[in-house]
Each structure stands twice: as C-alpha cells, then as structure tokens.
LOKE-969550 format. One line per 4 residues: their letters; for each residue x, y, z of C-alpha. Coordinates in steps of 0.05 Angstrom, whole numbers, plus 5000, padded with zeros to 4 digits. Layout:
A) X,Y,Z | ...;
***
This chain:
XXXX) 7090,4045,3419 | 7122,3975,3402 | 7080,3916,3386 | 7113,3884,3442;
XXXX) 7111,3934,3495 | 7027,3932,3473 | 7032,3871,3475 | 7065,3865,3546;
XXXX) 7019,3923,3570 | 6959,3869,3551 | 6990,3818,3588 | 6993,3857,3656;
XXXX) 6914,3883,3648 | 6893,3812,3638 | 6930,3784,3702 | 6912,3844,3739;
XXXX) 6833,3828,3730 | 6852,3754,3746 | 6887,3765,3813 | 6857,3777,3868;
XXXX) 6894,3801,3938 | 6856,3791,4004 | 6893,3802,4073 | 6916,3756,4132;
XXXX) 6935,3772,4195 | 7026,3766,4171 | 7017,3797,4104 | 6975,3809,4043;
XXXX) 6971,3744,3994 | 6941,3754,3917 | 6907,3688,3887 | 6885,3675,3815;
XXXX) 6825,3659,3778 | 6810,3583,3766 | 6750,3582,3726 | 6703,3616,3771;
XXXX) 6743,3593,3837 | 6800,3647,3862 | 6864,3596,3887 | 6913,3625,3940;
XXXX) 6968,3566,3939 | 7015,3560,3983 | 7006,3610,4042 | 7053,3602,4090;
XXXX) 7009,3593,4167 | 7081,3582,4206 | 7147,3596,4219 | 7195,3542,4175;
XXXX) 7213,3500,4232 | 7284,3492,4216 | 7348,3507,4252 | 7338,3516,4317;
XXXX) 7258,3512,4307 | 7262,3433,4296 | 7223,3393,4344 | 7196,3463,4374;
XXXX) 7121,3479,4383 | 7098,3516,4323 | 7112,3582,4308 | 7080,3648,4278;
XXXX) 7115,3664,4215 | 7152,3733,4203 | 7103,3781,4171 | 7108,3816,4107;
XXXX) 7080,3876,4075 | 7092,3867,3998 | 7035,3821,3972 | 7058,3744,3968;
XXXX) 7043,3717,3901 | 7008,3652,3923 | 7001,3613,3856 | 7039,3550,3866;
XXXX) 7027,3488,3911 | 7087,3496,3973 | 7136,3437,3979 | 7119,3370,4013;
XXXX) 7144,3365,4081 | 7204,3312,4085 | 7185,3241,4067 | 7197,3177,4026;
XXXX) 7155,3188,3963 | 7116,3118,3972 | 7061,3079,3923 | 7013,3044,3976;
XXXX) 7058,2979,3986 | 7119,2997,3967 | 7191,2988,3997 | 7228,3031,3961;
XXXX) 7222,3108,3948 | 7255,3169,3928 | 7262,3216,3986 | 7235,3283,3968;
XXXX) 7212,3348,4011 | 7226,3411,4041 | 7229,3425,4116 | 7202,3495,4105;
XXXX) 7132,3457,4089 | 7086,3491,4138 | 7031,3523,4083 | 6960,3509,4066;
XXXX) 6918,3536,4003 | 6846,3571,3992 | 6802,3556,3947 | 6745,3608,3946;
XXXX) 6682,3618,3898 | 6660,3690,3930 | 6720,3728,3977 | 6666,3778,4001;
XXXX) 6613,3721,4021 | 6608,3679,4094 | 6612,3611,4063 | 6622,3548,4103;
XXXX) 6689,3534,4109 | 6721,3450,4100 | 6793,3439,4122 | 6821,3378,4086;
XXXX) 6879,3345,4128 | 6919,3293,4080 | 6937,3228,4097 | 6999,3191,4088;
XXXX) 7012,3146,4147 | 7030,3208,4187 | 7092,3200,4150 | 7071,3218,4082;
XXXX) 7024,3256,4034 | 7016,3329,4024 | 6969,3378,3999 | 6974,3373,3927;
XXXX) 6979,3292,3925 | 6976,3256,3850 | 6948,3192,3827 | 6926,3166,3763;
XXXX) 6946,3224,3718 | 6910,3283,3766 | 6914,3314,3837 | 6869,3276,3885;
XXXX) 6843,3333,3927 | 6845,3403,3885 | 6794,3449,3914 | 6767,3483,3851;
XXXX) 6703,3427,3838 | 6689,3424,3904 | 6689,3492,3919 | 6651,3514,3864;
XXXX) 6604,3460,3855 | 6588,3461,3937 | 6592,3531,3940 | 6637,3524,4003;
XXXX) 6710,3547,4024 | 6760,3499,4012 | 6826,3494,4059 | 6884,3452,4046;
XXXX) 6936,3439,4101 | 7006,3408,4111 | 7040,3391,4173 | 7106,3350,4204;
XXXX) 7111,3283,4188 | 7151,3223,4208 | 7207,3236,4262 | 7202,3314,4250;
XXXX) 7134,3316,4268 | 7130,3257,4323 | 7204,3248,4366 | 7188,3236,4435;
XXXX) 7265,3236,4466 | 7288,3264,4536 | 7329,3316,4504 | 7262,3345,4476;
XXXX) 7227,3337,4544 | 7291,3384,4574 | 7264,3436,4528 | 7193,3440,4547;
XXXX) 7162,3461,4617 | 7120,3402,4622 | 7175,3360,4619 | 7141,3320,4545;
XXXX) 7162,3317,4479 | 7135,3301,4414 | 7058,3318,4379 | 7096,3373,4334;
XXXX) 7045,3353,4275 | 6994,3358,4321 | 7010,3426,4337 | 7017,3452,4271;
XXXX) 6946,3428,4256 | 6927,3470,4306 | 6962,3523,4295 | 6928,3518,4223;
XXXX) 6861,3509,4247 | 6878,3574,4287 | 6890,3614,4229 | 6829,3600,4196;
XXXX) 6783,3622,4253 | 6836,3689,4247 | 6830,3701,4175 | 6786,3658,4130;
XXXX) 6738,3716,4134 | 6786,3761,4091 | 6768,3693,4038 | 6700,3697,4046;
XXXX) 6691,3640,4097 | 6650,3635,4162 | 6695,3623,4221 | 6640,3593,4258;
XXXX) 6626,3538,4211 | 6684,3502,4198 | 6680,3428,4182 | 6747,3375,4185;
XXXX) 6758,3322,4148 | 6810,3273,4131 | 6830,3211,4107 | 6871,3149,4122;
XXXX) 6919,3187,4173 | 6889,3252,4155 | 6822,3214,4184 | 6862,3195,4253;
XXXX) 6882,3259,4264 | 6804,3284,4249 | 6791,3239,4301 | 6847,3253,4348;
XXXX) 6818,3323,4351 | 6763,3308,4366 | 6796,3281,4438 | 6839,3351,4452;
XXXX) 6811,3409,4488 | 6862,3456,4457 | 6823,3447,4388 | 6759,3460,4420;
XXXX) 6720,3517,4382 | 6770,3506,4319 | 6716,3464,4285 | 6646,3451,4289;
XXXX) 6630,3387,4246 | 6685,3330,4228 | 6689,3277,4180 | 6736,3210,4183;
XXXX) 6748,3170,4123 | 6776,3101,4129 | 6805,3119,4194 | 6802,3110,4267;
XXXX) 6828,3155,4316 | 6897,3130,4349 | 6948,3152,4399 | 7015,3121,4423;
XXXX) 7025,3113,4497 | 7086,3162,4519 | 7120,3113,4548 | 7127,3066,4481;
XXXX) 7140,3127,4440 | 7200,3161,4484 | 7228,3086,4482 | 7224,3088,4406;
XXXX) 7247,3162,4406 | 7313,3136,4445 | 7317,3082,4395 | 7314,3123,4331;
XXXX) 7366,3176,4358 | 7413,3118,4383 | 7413,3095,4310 | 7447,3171,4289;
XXXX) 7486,3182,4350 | 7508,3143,4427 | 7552,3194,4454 | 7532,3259,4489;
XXXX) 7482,3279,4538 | 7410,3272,4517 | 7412,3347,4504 | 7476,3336,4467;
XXXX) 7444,3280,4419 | 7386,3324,4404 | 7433,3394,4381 | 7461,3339,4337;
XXXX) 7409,3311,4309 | 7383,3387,4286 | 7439,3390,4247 | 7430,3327,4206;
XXXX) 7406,3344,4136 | 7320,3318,4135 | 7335,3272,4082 | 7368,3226,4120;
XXXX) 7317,3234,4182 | 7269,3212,4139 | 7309,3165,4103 | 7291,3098,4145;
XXXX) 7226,3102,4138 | 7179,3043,4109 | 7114,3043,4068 | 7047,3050,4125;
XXXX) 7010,2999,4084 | 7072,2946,4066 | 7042,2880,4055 | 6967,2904,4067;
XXXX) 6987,2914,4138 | 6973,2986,4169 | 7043,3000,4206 | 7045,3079,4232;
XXXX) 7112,3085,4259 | 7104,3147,4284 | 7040,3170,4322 | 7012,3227,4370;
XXXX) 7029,3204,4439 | 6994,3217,4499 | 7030,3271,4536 | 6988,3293,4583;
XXXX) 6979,3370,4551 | 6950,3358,4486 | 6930,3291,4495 | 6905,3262,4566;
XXXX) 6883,3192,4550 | 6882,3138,4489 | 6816,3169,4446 | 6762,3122,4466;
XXXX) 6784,3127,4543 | 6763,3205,4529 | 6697,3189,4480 | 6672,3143,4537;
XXXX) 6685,3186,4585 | 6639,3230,4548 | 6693,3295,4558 | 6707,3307,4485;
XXXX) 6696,3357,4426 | 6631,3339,4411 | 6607,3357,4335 | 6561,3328,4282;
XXXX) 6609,3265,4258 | 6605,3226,4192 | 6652,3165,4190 | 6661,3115,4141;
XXXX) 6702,3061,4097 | 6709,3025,4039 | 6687,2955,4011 | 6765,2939,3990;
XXXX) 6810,2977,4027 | 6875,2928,4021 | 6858,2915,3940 | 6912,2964,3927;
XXXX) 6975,2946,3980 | 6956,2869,3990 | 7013,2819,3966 | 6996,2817,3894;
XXXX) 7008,2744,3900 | 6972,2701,3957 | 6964,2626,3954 | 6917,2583,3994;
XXXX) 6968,2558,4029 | 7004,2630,4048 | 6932,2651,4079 | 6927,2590,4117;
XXXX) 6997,2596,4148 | 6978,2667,4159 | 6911,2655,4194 | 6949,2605,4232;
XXXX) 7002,2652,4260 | 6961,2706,4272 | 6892,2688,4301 | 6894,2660,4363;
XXXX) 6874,2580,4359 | 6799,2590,4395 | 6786,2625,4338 | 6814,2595,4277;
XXXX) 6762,2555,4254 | 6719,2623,4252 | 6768,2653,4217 | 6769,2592,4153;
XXXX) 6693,2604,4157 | 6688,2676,4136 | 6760,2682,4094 | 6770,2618,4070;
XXXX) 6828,2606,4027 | 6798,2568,3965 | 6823,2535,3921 | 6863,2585,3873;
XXXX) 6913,2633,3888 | 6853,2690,3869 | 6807,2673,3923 | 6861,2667,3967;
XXXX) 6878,2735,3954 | 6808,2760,3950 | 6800,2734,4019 | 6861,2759,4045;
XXXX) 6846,2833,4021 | 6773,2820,4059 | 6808,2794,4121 | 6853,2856,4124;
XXXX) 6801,2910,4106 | 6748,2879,4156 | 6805,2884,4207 | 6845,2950,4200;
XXXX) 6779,2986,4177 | 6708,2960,4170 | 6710,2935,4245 | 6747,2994,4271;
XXXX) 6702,3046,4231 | 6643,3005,4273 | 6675,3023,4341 | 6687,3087,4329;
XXXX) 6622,3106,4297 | 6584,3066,4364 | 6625,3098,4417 | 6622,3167,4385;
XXXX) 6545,3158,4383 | 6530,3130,4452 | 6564,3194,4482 | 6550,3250,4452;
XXXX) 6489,3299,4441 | 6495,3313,4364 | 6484,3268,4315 | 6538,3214,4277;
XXXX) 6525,3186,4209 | 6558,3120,4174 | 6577,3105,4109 | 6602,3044,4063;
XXXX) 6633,3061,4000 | 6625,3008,3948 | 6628,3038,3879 | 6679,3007,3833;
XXXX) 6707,3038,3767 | 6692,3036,3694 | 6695,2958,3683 | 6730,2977,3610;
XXXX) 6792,2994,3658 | 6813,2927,3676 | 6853,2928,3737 | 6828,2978,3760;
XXXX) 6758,2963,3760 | 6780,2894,3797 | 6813,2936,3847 | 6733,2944,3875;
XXXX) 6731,3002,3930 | 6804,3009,3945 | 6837,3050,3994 | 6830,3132,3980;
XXXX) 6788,3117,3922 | 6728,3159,3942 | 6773,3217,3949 | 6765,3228,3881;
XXXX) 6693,3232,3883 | 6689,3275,3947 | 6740,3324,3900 | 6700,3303,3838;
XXXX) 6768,3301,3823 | 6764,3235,3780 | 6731,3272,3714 | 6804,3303,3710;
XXXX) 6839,3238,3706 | 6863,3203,3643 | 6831,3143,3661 | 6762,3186,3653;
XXXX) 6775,3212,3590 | 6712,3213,3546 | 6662,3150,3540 | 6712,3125,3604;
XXXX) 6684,3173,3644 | 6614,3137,3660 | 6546,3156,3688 | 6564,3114,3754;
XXXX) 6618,3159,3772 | 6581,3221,3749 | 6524,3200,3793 | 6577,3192,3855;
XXXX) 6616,3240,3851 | 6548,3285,3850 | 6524,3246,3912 | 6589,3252,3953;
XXXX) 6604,3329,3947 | 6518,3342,3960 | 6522,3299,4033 | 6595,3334,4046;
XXXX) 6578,3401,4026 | 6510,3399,4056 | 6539,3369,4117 | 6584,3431,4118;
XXXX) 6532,3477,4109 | 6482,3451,4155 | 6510,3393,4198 | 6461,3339,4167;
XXXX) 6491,3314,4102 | 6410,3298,4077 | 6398,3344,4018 | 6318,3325,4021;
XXXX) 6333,3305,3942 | 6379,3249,3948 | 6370,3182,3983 | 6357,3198,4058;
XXXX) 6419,3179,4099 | 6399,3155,4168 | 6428,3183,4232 | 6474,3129,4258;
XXXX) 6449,3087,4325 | 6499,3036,4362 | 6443,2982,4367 | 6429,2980,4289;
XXXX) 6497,3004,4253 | 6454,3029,4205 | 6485,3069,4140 | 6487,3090,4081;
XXXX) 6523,3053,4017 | 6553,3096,3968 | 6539,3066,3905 | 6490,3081,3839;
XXXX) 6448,3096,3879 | 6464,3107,3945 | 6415,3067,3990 | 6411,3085,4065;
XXXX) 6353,3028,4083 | 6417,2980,4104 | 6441,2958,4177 | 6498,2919,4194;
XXXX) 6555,2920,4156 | 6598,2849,4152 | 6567,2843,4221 | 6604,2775,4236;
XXXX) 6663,2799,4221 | 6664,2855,4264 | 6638,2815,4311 | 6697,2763,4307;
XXXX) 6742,2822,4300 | 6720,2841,4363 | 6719,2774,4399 | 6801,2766,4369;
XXXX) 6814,2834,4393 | 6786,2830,4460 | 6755,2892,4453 | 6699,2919,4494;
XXXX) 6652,2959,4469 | 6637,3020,4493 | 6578,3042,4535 | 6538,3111,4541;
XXXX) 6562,3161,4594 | 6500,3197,4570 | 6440,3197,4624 | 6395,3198,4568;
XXXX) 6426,3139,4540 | 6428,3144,4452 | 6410,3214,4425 | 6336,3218,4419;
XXXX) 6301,3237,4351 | 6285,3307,4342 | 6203,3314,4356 | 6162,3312,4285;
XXXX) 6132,3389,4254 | 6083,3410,4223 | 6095,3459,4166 | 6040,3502,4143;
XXXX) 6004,3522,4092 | 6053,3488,4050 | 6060,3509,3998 | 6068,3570,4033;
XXXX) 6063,3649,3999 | 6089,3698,4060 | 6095,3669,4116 | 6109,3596,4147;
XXXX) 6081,3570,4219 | 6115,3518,4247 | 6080,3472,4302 | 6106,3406,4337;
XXXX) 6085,3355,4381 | 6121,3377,4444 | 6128,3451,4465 | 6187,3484,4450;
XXXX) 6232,3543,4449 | 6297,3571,4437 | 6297,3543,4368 | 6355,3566,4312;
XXXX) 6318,3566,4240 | 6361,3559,4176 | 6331,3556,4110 | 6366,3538,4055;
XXXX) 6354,3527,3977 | 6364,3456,3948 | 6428,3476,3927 | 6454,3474,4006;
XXXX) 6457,3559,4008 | 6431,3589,4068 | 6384,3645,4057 | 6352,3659,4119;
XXXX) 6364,3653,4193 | 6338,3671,4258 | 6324,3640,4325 | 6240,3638,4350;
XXXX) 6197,3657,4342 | 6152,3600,4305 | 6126,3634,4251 | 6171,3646,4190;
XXXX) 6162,3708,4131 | 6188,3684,4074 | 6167,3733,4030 | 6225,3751,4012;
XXXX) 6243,3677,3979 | 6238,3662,3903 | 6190,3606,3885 | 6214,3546,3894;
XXXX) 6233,3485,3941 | 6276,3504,3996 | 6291,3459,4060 | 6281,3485,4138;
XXXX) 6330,3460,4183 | 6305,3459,4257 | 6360,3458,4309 | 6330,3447,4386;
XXXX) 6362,3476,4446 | 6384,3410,4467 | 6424,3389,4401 | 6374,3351,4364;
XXXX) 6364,3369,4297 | 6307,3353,4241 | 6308,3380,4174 | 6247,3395,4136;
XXXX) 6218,3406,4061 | 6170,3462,4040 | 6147,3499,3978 | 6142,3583,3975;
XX) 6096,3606,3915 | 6091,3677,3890;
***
C-alpha cells in the first residue's frame, strides 16, 4: 500500500473518532470535537425564506437523510456590517440564514440547555459575531466550563424580518403583517424542546438570554403566549423589552415600500418587492447606536396574534410568561458609540434641546458639562447610558418583580479592562463588553494575550459563567461559594455589581438619575397585580445532622408539602432529585459540599449548604 493512501486511510480514522452524528427531527447532522466540547455549526431549524417564502411565517425545512456535515458557522442574515456608531458599512449576508449551532460537553446526558439570541439592533448581528481579534459568543468555554448545552440562533432582521405593509396583511388570515423574526425565534425555540435531547439537553430546562436587541427580544417573550413552555428561565442584558404600535409600523412599512415602488396594488408592490435582490432591502439601513443614540428602525409590532399589548401593559397586567429573570446593564454603555468629540458647549445645546425646561437645571446638576471637552464627553456618555439603559433596566427589573411569583435578580456590570490597554481600558464598562466574560470568551482575544490577560478578568469571567450557568441549572444564579446575589425587590433596587469582587450588599443604582429619568419621561411606575403584593421570602430550614453521613432531615418554620428537592455539587451538577418526602438518603453522595435547593409549591425558592461525610 502507498504511503499516501496510509496516509489518507489515517486521516479518515482520526476524523471518524472526532465526529460525532446525533439525529433531529429533518435529518441526521455530525459535529466535531472541540477540545472536549462536540460543535454542530450551522444546522439549518427552517425553510430559507426566499422566493416566494419572503415575509411568510416560518417554515419547516425539507428533510434529508444523508448526514449534514455541520462544521462551519451558516451565513449572516442580510445586513449592513456596522461598528457601534458607524454610518457607513459593507452590506454582507445571505437570505438562506435561518440556522443555529450546538455546543455539547456529553450528547448522551440531560444537561440544562441556554439559547443565546444575538443582538444587533434587530437589524444586525449574527451567531458567530467578531470583535477585538475573537468571536464574542462561541459556546465551547461556556459549555464546558458550565457543564451546560449551548444554543446559538439567527433570525430575520431589518425589513425582512419586520415589514408591516397591507399587501402582507392580504396574505394572512388575521388580516396583520410583520413579527417574521419573531417567529423564527420561535420556531427555534420549538426545535429545541423537539430535539435537543438527541444533544444531550433537557427540554424542560431551557434558559434565554440575550443582549442589546437579543435582550428585547428575551424580554418580548416573555409577553407572548405562543412562547409559553419554550423556556423556563430568561436573562436580559442591557436591554428592555420593546414593541412598535401596528399602526406606526404599517405607516413606516408603506413608507419603506413607496421608496422601491408607487405603482400597483398593494399586492402588486409586495410580488415586487420579493423580487428585489436583499442587498438593496437592506441597503438603507443606519447604525442602531449612531451618535450614542439607540434608534431600532425596525421593531416587533403589536399585532394582536403574537403580541396583544406594549410589554409592560402585559407585565402589569400580571398575564405573562412568568420565569426566574436576571436583568442587568453596564456602568458605560455609550463609551463606545458616543461622539468621540463633545464640547461643553455641544452638551449644553444638547441638554437644552432635549430636556424639557422644568427640568434643565436637574439635568446641569447630575451631567454637567465642565470645563473640557473630556468631561463633557464623560458626562454625555453618563447622560445617555443612564437614559437608554440604567433607568430602563430599573423599570423593567421593578415591574417584572411586583408581578410575578418567581424570583428576579439585578445586576451592574462595572469591570473595566487591563489599564496597560489604553483606550480600551478608558472605554470603562462599554456596551456588549461583559459578553466576553459570560463566553469567557475574552482569554481568546489578542488583546489578552499573556501578562494582558489579568487576574481581574480571570476572576470575572469565572464569576459571570458560575451565576449564568448556575442560574441555568437551578433558577438561582447563587453558587453558595461566591458573593451571595440578592433576590431583586422594587422598594430597594438592590443588586449585585460585577466587579473584583462582585459585591451584592448594594441598593440603588444612580438612583437620581433614574429618578429624573423618570420624572422627564413621564413614566409611571408600575404597581403589583399580585394579591400578595412582592414575592415573599422562602421560610428558613433546618438541615440536619450536618454534616450529614446517610441521610438528611429537613425541618422549617412553617409546615409544608409538595416540595421539589435538587441537590447539586458546587460545581452546579444535579445529582439527585425527588419531590417529599422531608428526609433525604444521600448515601449514595461522595464526601463533600454539595448545595440543596428547596423549591415550595407556591414558587418560592431557598437554596441551602450541607456537608455528606463517609
């Protein structure tokens, strides 16, 4: 036998014990080995919605029967390739976009599974995003590292995932348009309670999470009945949820088309307009965060199927998806797409045109412009983060909390970079940064090569993936190891800040500002539709003897039943369930510290430490 045909023989073996081919409901997919993480990239979840399938409700995809290599992240969906602030970009994209990816550390296990929905101004983004030399969100740290299932999705963006135009509305039964993003979440979602089993993921504990627009559309799901049962625990960074009245986005629908096309019947513009080329769809579209200023030109709209009512309508009403919720910002969020000059005298002019005169001399008080063009700035970037996402991130987190049952948590992201970086460091806790620590994705970058790569970050990136993954495992991100993270109450805003270390004995953040946001906005906050008013605290137990040999008794201070028992090891793993009775064997448990998590009939959960000797 040739060298090279041993050679090539070799070759095969070795990517033969690397791949690994698991089943979905269309077709059989084969992954590779990552390190110790199998990757399934780009598995197609719809139908390309081209041709005739533009601006249609999702659809299944055709299935196949020879094993899809899935070993490459799919195409963006159509966009404008922006840099946060930026005017110009180079349009790039695929309308056949409609994939996600799987990350997996055991295929035969029933690990939690996290769903990752990117962010982009509903416009942009994808699922294999770049900055600073590395993908932001790659699934093989966290997956690993939080022993968890990893999901990846990608969805419509822009006009072809957002129209709202009476041609469309001819189309559907209802007589609405628009929300096509929407429903390929959904129809995402969907095939992970179908098939993340054949991955080694548990169906019934799925956790969301997204940020910027990625976190709206968290939170707009939370506000849908047709994704109840898709999820069980969410997560919003640096977003709020947000929905465009129908009637304001069919007039910009008409609007849009109008600037393609005049003549024909509405049905007649829209068969036109699915045979222009995406490019130039997409090709008016403008940067979401152009001059600091959050702009989402194009937005879920309420049309009365998916969406009823604008999201805090449907939290105060109490009628929602109710699930364990962490929700958070950044310290800096505009660092990155603020003007990269402001002068005293621009932030004066712009307090001036933009806050209403009763409050103006408020405003001067907590931005004020200084007396060099770098406070001015500095102040700007606080006045437009406190805005756009410290306030809003406080009215969200309250409302959520004063109706609903299961708990919410708050955080405030504050950690900066390396100081040796420069610019970067002086960026402070910009926009998207802690994506790279939920990832642990920062290590990767060049700008974390070596001695750049510091204890700080090490100690953060550690931090974030624990209270995520354990979160995901359990619906309480507290680990029992790392600073304890208080549930979130409307009356204190209490929270924890992300930092080295993380300290969760803070209340109130930038409470005047939120107030004046508030006051500016005319916004009123929300009160409980509860009876029971705030979620009450879970009664205290009693563990014991602990440390414990073979068995554990559990006793509290009110009578109870109907309790579900999880234990789990410090690492967030479950290894043992069961619902009552009380009294716990554990003999079959290593030594070591493990954590009981108590889950009442009535929602309220408390989590508890105890030791099992031999």
């Amino acid at each position: 036998m040739k060298l090279s045909t041993v050679l090539l023989v070799v070759l095969i073996l070795a990517t033969s014990l690397h791949a690994q081919t698991v089943s979905t409901q269309y077709g059989p997919v084969t992954g590779h080995l990552n390190g110790a993480i199998y990757e399934f990239l780009g598995i197609p979840f719809a139908a390309p919605p081209v041709g005739t399938l533009r601006w249609r409700p999702t659809a299944a995809p055709a299935d196949w029967t020879v094993p899809l290599l899935a070993d490459s992240f799919p195409p963006k969906c159509p966009q404008k390739d922006l840099v946060q602030g930026e005017e110009l970009g180079e349009i790039v994209g695929d309308e056949d976009c409609l994939y996600l990816n799987v990350w997996s550390p055991d295929t035969t296990a029933s690990l939690p599974v996290m769903v990752f929905i990117h962010g982009g101004g509903n416009q942009g983004g994808s699922s294999s995003e770049t900055a600073a030399g590395a993908y932001i969100y790659p699934g093989n740290h966290l997956a690993e590292r939080g022993q968890v299932i990893l999901v990846t999705i990608q969805y419509r963006l822009g006009p072809l995932g957002y129209l709202v135009h009476p041609g469309l509305e001819l189309e559907n039964a209802p007589g609405t348009a628009g929300n096509y993003g929407v429903m390929d979440q959904l129809f995402a979602l969907q095939w992970v309670q179908e098939n993340i089993h054949h991955f080694g993921g548990d169906p019934g504990n799925v956790t969301i999470f997204g940020e910027s627009a990625g976190g709206v559309n968290v939170g707009n799901l939370l506000t849908t009945a047709a994704a109840a049962g898709l999820f069980h625990k969410a997560i919003i960074e640096s977003a709020r949820p947000g929905i465009e009245a129908y009637a304001s986005s069919r007039e910009k629908g008409i609007d849009y088309v109008h600037e393609f096309t005049t003549s024909g019947t509405d049905a007649e513009q829209i068969a036109f307009l699915r045979t222009v080329l995406a490019d130039s769809l997409v090709s008016r579209l403008e940067s979401p965060l152009q001059g600091g200023i959050v702009q989402q030109q194009w937005r879920p709209t309420v049309d009365g199927q998916l969406f009823t009512a604008m999201p805090e309508t449907i939290f105060q009403s109490g009628d929602f998806n109710q699930v364990p919720l962490i929700v958070g910002s950044n310290a800096d969020e505009i660092s990155l797409s603020a003007p990269p000059v402001v002068t005293p005298g621009a932030l004066t002019a712009f307090i001036l045109s933009t806050i209403p005169a009763a409050h103006q001399s408020e405003a001067f008080a907590l931005y004020p412009p200084g007396s060099t063009n770098e406070e001015a700035r500095a102040a700007m970037i606080a006045l437009l983060t406190d805005a756009q996402f410290t306030n809003t991130t406080r009215q969200t987190a309250q409302c959520v909390s004063l109706n609903q049952s299961e708990p919410v948590w708050r955080y405030f992201f504050t950690h900066r970079h390396n100081p040796a970086l420069g610019a970067l460091h002086e960026l402070g806790s910009y926009h998207g940064m802690e994506l790279f620590y939920v990832f642990n994705s920062w290590e990767d970058s060049p700008f974390a090569f070596g001695p750049l790569f510091t204890a700080a970050d090490a100690y953060v990136q550690d931090a974030m993936l624990t209270y995520w993954t354990h979160f995901a495992y359990t619906g309480d991100p507290n680990d029992g190891l790392l600073p304890a993270w208080p549930v979130y109450a409307a009356e204190t805003d209490c929270y924890l800040e992300i930092n080295i270390p993380a300290d969760g004995s803070l209340c109130g953040i930038r409470t005047d500002a939120c107030n004046f946001w508030d006051a500016v906005s005319g916004y009123t906050p929300c009160e409980s539709a509860l009876t029971t008013g705030a979620p009450a605290e879970a009664p205290a137990f009693t563990l014991y003897p602990n440390p414990a040999r073979d068995r554990l008794l559990i006793r509290a201070e009110e009578p109870l039943q109907h309790l579900d028992l999880t234990i789990l090891n410090t690492t967030g793993q479950v290894v043992l369930t069961q619902r009552d009775p009380l009294e716990i064997d554990i003999s079959g448990l290593a030594s070591g510290l493990y954590l009981l998590r108590i889950k009442l009939a009535d929602g309220r959960v408390r989590v508890e430490k105890f030791v099992k000797t031999d």
